[in-house]
C-alpha positions, 0 to 999 in steps of 0.5 A: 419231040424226041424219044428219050431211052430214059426219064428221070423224076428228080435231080437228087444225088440218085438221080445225078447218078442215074443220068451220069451212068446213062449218059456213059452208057450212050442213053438219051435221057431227061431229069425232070424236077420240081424245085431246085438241083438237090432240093431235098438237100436245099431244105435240110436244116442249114448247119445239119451234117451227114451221118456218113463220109464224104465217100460215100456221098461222091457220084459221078467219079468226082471226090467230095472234100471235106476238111471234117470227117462228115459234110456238111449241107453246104458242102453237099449243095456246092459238090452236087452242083459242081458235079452236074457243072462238070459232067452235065448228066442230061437235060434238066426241066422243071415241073410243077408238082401235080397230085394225081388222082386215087385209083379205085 
């Protein structure tokens, strides 16, 4: 088993993000996910919008386009995917959720 420089708990935009810059820097890293690629997005509502622009959501020096002032969900799935299509940030794993016992 290798050693990884960094392991990163979900395969969000943040964690996109993370492992992108990362990588540009020379790191080893690992994404580790419990359900799909952005599955915090997967499960919003399925017209929902973003309150926000579509630049301010763009990660990985790749643009969001939007033929609306705001994405929309299914717009966001498609460019997270493409962008981790693209750029290949690390190595994905998927998990099982596991509670961990409270500490006293």
């Amino acid at each position: 088993m290798a050693v990884l420089d960094l392991l990163i708990v979900g395969a969000g935009p943040s964690g996109l993000a993370t492992a992108i810059a990362a990588r540009q820097q020379g790191l080893t890293c690992e994404i580790l996910e419990k359900g799909v690629l952005v599955n915090s997005i997967f499960h919003f509502p399925a017209h929902m919008v973003f309150f926000t622009t579509p630049e301010l959501l763009e990660i990985g020096g790749l643009p969001l386009v939007t033929p609306y002032d705001k994405p929309t969900r299914i717009e966001a799935l498609r460019y997270y995917r493409r962008v981790a299509e693209k750029s290949r940030p690390a190595d994905r794993r998927s998990v099982k959720h596991r509670s961990l016992p409270a500490r006293r």
